[in-house]
C-alpha positions, 0 to 999 in steps of 0.5 A, a space after each residue: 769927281 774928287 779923290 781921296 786917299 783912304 786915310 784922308 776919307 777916314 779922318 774927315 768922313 764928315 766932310 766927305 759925306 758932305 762934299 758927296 752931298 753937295 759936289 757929287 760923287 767922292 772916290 776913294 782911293 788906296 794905293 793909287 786905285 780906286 775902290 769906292 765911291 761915296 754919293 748922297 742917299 738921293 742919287 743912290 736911290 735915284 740910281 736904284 729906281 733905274 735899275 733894269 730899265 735898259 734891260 726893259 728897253 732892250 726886251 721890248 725891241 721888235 724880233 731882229 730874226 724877223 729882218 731881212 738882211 741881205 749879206 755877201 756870202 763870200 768868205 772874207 780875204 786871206 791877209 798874210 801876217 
């Protein structure tokens, strides 16, 4: 992903909308650190159109309290630090 200090993305926002268009994603640093990230509308609502599909993923797995697992009760070992 290419970077760009926040007052380079305000002079040229054309070609960052662009490049994020074109080329992907464009971050958006100040001082030093990201803070925002610019994408083209159609990954952005590609992205959306996704949203909350591990969750479904993770709501239709089978009942876990039904497996029967069988585990070593002991306590674990002491280690001196």
């Amino acid at each position: 992903m290419a970077r760009w200090k926040l007052h380079e993305a305000k002079q040229q926002f054309s070609r960052l909308v662009d490049r994020a268009r074109d080329e992907g994603p464009q971050v958006v640093t100040r001082n030093g650190k990201d803070v925002a990230v610019v994408v083209a509308a159609a990954e952005y609502e590609r992205l959306r159109s996704d949203h909350g599909a591990f969750k479904r993923f993770l709501l239709q797995a089978p009942d876990l309290d039904l497996l029967e697992i069988e585990r070593d009760r002991r306590p674990a070992r002491s280690i001196d630090l």
